[in-house]
N, CA, C and O atoms as CSV, one atom per row, in Angstrom:
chain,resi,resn,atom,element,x,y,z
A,1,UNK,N,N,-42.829,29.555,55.462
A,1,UNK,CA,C,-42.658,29.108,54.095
A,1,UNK,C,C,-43.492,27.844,53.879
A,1,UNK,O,O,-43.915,27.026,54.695
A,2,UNK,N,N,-43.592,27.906,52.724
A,2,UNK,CA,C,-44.876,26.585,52.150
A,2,UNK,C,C,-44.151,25.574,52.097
A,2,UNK,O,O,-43.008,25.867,51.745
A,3,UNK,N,N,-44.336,24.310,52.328
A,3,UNK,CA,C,-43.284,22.891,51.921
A,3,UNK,C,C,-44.414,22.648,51.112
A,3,UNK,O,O,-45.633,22.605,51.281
A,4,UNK,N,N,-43.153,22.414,49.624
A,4,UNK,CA,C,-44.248,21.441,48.617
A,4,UNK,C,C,-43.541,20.155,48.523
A,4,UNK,O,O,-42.401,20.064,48.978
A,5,UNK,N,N,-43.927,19.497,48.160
A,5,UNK,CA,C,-44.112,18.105,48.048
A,5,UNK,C,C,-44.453,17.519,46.570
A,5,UNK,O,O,-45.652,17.317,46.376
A,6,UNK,N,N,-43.787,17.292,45.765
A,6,UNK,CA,C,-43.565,16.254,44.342
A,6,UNK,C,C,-44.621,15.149,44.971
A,6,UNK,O,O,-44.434,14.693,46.099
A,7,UNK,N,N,-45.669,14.783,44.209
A,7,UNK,CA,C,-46.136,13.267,43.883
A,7,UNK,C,C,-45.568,13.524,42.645
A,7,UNK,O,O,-45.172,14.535,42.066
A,8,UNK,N,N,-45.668,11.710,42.257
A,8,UNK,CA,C,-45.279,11.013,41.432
A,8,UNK,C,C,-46.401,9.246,41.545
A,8,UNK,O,O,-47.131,8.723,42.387
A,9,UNK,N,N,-46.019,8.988,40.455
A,9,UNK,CA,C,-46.892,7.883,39.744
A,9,UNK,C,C,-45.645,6.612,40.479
A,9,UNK,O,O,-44.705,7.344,40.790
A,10,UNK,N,N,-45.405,5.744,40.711
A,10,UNK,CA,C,-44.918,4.345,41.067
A,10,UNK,C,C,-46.272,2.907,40.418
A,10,UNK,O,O,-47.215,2.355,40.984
A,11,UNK,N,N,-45.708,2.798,39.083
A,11,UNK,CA,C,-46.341,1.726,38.594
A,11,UNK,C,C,-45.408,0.277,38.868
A,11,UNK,O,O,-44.408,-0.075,38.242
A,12,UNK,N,N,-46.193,-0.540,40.196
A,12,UNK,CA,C,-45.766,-1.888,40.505
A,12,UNK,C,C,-46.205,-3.064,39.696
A,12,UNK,O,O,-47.403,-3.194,39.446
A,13,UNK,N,N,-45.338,-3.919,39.273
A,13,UNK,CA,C,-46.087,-4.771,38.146
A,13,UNK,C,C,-45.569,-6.257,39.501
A,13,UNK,O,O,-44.461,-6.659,39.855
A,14,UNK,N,N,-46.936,-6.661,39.892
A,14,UNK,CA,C,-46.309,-7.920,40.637
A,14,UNK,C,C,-46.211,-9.208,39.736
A,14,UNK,O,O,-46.477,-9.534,38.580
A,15,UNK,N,N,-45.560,-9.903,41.159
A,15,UNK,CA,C,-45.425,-11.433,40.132
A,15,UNK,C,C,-46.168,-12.300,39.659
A,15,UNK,O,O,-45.880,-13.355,39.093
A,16,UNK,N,N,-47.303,-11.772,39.935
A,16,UNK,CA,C,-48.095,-12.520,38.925
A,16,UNK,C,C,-49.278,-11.836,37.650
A,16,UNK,O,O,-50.291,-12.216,37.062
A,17,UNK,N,N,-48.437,-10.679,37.699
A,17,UNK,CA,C,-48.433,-10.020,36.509
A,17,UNK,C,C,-49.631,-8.274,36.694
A,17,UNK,O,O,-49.748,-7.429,35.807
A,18,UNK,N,N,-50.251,-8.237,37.952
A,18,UNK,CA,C,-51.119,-7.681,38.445
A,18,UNK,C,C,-50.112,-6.282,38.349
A,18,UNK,O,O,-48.887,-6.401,38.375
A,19,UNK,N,N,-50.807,-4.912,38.233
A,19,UNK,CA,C,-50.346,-3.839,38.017
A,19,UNK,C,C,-50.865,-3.200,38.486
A,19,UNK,O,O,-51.953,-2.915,37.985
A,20,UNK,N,N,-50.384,-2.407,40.002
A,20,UNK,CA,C,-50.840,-1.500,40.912
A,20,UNK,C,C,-49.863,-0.135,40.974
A,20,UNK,O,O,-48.652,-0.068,41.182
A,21,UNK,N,N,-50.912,1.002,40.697
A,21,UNK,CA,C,-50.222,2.405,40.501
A,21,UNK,C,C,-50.246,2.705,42.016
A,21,UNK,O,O,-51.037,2.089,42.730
A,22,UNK,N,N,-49.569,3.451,42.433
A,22,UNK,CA,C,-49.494,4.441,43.541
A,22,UNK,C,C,-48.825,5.376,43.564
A,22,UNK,O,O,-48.194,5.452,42.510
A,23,UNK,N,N,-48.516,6.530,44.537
A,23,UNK,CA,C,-48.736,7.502,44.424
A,23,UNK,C,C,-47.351,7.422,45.766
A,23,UNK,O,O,-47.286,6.827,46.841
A,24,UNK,N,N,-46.179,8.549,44.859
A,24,UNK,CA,C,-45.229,8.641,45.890
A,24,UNK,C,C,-44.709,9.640,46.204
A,24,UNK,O,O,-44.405,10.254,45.181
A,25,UNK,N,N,-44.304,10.393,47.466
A,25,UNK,CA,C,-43.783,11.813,47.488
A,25,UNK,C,C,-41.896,11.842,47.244
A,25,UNK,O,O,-41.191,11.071,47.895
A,26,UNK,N,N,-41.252,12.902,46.163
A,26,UNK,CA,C,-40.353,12.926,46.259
A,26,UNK,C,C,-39.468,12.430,47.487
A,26,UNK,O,O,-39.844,12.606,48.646
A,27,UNK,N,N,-38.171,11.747,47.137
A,27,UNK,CA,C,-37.519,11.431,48.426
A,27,UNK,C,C,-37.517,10.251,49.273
A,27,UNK,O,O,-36.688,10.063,50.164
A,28,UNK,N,N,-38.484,9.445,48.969
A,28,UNK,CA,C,-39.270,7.895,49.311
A,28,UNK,C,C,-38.566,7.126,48.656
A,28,UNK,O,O,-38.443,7.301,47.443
A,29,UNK,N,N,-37.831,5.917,49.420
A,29,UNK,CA,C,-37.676,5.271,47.994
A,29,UNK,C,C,-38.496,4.134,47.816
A,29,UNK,O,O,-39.375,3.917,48.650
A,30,UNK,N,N,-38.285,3.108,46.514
A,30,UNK,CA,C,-39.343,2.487,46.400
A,30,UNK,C,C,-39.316,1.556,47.156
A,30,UNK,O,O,-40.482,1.303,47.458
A,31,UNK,N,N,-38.646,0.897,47.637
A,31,UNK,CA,C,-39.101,-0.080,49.269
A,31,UNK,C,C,-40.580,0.758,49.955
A,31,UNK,O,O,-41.780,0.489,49.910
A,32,UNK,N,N,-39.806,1.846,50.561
A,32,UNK,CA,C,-40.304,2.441,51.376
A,32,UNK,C,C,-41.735,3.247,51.138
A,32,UNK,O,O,-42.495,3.687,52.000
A,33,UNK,N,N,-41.875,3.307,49.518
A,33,UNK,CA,C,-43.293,3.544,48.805
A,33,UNK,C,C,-44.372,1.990,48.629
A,33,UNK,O,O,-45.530,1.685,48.913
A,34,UNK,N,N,-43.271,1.375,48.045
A,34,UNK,CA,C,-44.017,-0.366,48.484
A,34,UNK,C,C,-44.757,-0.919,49.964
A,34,UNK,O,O,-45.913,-1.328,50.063
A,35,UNK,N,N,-43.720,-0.802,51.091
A,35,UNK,CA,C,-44.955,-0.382,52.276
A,35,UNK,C,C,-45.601,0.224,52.347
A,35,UNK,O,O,-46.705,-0.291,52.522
A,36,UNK,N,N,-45.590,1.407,52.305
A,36,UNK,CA,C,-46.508,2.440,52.706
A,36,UNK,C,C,-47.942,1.599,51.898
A,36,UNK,O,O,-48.856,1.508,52.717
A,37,UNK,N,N,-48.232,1.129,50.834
A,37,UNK,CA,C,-49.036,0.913,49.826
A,37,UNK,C,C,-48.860,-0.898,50.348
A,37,UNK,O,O,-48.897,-1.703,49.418
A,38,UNK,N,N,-48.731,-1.307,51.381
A,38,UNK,CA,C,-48.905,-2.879,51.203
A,38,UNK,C,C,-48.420,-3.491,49.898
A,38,UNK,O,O,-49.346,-4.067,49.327
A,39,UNK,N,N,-47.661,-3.530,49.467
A,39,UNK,CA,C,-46.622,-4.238,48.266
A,39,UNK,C,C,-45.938,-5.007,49.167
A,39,UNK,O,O,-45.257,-4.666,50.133
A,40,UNK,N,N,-46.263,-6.332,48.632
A,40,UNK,CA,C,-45.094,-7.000,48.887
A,40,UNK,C,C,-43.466,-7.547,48.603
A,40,UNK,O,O,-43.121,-8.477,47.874
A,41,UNK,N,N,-42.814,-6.863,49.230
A,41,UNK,CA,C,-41.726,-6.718,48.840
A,41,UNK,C,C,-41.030,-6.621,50.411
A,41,UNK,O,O,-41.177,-5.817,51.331
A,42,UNK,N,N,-40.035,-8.096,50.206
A,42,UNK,CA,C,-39.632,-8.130,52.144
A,42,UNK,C,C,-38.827,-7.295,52.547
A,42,UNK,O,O,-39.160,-6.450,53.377
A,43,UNK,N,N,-37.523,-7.370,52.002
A,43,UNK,CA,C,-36.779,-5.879,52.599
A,43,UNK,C,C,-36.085,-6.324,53.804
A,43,UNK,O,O,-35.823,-5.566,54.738
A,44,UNK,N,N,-35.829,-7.415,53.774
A,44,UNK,CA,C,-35.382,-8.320,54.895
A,44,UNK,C,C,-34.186,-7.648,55.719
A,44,UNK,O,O,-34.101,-7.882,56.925
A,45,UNK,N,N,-33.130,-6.695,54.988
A,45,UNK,CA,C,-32.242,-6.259,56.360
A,45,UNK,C,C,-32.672,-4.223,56.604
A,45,UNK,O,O,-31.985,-3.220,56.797
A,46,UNK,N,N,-34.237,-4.523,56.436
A,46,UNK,CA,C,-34.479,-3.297,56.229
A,46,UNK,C,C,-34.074,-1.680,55.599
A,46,UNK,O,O,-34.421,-0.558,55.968
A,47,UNK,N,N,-33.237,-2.127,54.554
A,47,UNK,CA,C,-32.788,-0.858,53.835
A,47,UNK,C,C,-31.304,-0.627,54.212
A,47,UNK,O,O,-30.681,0.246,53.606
A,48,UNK,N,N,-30.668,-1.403,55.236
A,48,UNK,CA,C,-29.431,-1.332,55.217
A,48,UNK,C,C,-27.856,-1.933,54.284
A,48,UNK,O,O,-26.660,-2.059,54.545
A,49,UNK,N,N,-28.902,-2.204,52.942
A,49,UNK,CA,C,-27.874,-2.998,51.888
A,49,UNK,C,C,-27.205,-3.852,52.636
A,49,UNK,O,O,-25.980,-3.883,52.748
A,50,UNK,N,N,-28.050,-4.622,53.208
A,50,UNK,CA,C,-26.978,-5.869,53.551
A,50,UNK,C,C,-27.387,-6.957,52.835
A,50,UNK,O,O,-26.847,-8.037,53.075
A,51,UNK,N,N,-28.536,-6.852,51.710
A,51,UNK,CA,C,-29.707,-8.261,51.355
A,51,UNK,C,C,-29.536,-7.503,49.797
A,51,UNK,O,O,-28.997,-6.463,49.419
A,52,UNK,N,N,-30.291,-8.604,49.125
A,52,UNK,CA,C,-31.260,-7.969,47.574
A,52,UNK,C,C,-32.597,-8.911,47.609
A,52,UNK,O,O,-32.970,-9.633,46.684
A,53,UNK,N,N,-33.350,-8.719,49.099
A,53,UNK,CA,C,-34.620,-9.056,49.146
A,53,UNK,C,C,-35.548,-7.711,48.356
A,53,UNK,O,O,-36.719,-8.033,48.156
A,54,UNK,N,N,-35.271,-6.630,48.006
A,54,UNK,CA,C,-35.947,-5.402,47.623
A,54,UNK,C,C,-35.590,-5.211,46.528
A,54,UNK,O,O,-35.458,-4.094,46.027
A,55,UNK,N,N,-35.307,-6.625,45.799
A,55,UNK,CA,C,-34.339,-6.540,43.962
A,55,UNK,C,C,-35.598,-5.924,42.858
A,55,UNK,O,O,-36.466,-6.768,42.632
A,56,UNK,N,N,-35.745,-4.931,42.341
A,56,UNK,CA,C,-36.734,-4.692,41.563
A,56,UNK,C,C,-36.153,-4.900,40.010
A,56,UNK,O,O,-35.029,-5.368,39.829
A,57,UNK,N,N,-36.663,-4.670,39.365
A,57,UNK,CA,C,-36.597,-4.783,37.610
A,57,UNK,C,C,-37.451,-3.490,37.421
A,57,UNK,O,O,-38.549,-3.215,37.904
A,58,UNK,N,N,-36.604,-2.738,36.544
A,58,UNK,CA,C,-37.030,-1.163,36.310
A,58,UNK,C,C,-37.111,-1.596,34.575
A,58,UNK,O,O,-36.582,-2.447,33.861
A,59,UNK,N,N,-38.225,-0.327,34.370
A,59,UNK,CA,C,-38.010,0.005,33.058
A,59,UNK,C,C,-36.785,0.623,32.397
A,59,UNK,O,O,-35.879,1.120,33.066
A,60,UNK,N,N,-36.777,0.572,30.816
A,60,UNK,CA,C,-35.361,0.511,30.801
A,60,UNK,C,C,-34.996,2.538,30.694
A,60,UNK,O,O,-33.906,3.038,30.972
A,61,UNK,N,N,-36.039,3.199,30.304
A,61,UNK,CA,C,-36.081,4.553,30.126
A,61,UNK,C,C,-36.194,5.159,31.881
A,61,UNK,O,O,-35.920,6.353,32.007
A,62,UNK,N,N,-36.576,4.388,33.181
A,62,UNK,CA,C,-36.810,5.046,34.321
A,62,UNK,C,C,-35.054,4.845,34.543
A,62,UNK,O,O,-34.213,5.710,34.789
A,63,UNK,N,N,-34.881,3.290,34.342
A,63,UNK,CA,C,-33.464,3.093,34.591
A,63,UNK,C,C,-31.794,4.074,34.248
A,63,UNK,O,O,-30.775,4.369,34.872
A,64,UNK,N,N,-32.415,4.291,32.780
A,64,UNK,CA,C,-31.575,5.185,32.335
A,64,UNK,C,C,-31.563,6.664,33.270
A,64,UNK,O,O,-30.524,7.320,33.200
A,65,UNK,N,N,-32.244,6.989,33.794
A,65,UNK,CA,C,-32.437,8.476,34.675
A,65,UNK,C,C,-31.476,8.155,34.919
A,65,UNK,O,O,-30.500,8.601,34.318
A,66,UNK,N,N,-31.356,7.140,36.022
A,66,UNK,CA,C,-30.994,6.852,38.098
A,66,UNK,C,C,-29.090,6.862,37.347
A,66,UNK,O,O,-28.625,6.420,36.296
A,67,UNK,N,N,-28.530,7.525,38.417
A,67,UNK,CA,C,-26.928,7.400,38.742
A,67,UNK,C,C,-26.733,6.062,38.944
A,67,UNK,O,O,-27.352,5.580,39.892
A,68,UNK,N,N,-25.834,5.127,38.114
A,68,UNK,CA,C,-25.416,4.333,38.291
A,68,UNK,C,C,-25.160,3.942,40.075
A,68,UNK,O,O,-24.984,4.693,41.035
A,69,UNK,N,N,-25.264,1.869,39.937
A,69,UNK,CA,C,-25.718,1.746,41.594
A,69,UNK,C,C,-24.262,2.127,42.056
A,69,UNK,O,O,-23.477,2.604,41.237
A,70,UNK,N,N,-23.836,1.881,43.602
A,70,UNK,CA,C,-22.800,2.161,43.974
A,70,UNK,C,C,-22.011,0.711,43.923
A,70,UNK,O,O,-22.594,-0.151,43.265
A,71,UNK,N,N,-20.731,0.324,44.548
A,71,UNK,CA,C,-20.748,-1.034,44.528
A,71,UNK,C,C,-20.978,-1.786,45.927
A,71,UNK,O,O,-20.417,-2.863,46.132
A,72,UNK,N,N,-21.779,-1.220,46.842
A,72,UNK,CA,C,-22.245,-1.679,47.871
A,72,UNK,C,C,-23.781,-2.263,46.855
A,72,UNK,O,O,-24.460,-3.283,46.979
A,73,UNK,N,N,-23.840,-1.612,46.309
A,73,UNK,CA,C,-25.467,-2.169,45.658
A,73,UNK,C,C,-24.783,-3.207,44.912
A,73,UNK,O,O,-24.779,-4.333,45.410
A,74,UNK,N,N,-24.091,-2.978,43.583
A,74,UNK,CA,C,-24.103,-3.898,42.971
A,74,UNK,C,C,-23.495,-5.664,43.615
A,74,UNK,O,O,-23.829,-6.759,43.162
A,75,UNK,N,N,-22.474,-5.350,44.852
A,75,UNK,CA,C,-22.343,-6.467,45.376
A,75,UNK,C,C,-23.910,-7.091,45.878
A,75,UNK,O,O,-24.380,-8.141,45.440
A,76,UNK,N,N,-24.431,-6.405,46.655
A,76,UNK,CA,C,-26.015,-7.134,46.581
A,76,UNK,C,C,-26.705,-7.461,45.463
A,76,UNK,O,O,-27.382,-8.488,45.428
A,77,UNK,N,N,-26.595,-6.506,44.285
A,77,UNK,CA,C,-27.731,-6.851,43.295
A,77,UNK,C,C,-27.267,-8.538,42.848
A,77,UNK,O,O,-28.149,-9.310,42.473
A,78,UNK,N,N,-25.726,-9.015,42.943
A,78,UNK,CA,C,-25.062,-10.158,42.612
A,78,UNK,C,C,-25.592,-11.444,43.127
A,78,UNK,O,O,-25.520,-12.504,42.507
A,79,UNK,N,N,-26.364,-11.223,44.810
A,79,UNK,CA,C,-27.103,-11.809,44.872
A,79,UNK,C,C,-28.204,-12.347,44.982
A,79,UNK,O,O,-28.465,-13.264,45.761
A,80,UNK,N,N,-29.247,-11.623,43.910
A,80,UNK,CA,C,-30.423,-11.219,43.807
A,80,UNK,C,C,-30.438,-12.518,42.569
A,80,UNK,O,O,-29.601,-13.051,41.839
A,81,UNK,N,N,-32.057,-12.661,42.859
A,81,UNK,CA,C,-32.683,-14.056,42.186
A,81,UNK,C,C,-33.466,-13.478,40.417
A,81,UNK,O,O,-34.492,-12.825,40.227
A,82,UNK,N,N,-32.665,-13.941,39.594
A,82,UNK,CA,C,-33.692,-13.191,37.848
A,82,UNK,C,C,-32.916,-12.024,37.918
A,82,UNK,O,O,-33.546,-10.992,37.690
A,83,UNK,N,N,-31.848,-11.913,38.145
A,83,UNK,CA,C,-31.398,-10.334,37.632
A,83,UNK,C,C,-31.280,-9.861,36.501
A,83,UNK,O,O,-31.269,-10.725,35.624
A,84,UNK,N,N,-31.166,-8.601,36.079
A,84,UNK,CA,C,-31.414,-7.988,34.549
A,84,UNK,C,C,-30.694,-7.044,34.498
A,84,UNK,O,O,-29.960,-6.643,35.401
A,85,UNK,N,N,-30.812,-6.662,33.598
A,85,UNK,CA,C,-29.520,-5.101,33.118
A,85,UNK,C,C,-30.227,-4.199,33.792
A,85,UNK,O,O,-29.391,-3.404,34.221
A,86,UNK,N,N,-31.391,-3.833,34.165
A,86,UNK,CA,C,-32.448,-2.833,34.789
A,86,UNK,C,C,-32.765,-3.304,35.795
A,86,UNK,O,O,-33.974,-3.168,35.987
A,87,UNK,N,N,-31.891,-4.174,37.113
A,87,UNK,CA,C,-32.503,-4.567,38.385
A,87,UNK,C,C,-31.515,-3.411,38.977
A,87,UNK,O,O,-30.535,-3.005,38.353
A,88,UNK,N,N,-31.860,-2.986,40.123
A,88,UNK,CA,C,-31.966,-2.213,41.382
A,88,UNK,C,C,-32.790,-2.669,42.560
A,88,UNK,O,O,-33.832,-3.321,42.617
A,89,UNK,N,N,-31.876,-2.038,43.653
A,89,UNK,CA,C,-32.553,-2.441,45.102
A,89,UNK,C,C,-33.671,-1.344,44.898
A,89,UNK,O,O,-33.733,-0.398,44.114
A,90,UNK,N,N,-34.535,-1.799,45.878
A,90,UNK,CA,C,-35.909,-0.711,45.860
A,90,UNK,C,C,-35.434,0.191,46.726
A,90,UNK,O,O,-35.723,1.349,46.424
A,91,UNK,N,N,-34.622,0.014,47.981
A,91,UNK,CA,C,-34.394,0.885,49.015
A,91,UNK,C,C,-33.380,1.660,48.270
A,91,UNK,O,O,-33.033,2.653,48.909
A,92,UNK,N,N,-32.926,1.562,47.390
A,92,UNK,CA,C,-31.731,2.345,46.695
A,92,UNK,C,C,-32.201,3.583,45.604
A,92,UNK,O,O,-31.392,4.365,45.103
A,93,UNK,N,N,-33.695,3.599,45.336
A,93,UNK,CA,C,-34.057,4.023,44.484
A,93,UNK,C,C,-34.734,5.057,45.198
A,93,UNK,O,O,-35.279,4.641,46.220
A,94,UNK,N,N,-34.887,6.466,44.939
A,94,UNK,CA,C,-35.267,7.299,45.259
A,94,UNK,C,C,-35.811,7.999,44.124
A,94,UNK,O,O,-35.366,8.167,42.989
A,95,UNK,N,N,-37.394,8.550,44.962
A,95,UNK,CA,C,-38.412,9.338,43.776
A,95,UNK,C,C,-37.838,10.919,43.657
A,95,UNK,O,O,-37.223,11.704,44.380
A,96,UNK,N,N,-38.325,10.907,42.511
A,96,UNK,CA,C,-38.197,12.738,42.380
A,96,UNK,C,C,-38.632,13.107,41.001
A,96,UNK,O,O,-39.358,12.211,40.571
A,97,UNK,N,N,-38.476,14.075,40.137
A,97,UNK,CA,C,-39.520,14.257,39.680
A,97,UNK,C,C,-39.577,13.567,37.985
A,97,UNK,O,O,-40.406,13.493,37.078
A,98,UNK,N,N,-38.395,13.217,38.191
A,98,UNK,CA,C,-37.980,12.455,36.125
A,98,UNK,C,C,-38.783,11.223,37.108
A,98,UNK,O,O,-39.777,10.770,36.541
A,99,UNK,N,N,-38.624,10.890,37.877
A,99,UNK,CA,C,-38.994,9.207,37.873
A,99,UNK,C,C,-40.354,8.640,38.109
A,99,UNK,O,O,-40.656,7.520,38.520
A,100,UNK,N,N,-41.319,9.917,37.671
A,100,UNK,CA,C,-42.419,10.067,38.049
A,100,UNK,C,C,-42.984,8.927,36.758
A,100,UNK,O,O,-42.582,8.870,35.596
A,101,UNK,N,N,-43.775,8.297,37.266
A,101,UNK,CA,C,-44.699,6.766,35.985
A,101,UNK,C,C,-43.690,5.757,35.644
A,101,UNK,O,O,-43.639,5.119,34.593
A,102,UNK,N,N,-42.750,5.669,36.827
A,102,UNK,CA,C,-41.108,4.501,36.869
A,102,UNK,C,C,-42.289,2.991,36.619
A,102,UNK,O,O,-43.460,3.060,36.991
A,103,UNK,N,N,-41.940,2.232,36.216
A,103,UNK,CA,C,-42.447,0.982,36.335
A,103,UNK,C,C,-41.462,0.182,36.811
A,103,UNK,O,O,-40.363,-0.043,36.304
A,104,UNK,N,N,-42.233,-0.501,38.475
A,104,UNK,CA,C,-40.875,-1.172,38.884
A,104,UNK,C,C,-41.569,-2.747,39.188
A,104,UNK,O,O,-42.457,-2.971,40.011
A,105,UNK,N,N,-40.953,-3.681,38.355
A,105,UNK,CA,C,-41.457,-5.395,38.294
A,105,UNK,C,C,-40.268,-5.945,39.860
A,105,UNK,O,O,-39.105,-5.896,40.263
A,106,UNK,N,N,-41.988,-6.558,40.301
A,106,UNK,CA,C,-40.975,-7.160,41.124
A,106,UNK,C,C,-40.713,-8.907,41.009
A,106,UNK,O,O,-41.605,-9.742,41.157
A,107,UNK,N,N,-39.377,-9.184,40.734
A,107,UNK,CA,C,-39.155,-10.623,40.654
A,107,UNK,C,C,-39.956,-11.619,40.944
A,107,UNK,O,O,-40.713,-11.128,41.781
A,108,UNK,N,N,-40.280,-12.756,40.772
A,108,UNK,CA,C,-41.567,-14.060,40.874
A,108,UNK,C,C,-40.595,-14.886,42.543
A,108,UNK,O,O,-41.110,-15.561,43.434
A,109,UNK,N,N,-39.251,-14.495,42.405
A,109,UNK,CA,C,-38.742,-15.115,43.786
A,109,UNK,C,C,-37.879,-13.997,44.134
A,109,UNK,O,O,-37.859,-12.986,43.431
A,110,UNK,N,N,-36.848,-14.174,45.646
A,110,UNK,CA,C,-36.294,-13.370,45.960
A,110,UNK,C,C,-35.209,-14.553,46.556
A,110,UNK,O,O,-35.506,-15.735,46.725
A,111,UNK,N,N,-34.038,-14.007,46.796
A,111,UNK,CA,C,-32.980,-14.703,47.288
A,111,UNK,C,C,-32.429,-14.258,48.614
A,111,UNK,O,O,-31.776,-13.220,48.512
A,112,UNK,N,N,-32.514,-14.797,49.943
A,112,UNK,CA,C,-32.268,-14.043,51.330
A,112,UNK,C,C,-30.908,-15.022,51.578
A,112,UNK,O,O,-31.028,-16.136,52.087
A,113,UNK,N,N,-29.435,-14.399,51.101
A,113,UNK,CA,C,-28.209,-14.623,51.784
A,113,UNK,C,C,-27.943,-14.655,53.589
A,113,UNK,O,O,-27.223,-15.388,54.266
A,114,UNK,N,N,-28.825,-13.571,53.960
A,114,UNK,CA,C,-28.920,-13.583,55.103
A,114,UNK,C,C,-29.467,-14.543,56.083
A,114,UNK,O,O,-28.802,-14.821,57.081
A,115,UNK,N,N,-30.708,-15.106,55.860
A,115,UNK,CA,C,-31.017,-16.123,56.416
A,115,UNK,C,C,-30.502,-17.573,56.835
A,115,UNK,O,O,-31.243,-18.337,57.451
């Protein structure tokens, strides 16, 4: 059997305002599309929701897709730096095919509880 594979568009708007498209396969989430593509974005307890170093700011139409966060997220998103009605963890966000041309801003700082 054939495996297909969804791309999708991931428009990164960094903090200093620079706007880099890339290219993501269903199932990735956007942390994990942000490396792949050198984005900086730290990700400090590596995807295990223990941080909101991976705090993104979504558009408000990509936002509306995504299932509300869980409250393991939202206790992190609480301590995330500039939060917004449209922030999400990046590792929490997963591509597929509505979320294809998502625009995800990433914050000018980040806040590491962990450290």
């Amino acid at each position: 059997m054939l495996a297909v594979y969804l791309e999708g568009i991931v428009n990164f708007v960094l903090q200093d305002g620079e706007e880099i498209s890339v290219q993501a396969h269903e199932g990735e989430s956007l942390l994990d599309v942000a490396w792949a593509n050198d984005i900086d974005i730290e990700g400090a307890c590596e995807a295990s929701l223990a941080c909101s170093t991976c705090h993104l700011i979504l558009d408000e139409d990509s936002y509306g897709k995504l299932e509300e966060p869980t409250d393991e997220e939202n206790d992190m998103l609480d301590l995330a730096f500039g939060l917004t009605d449209t922030s999400r963890l990046g590792c929490q966000v997963l591509m597929n095919k509505d979320m294809d041309g998502i625009i995800a801003k990433i914050p000018t700082m980040t806040r590491n509880a962990q450290a």
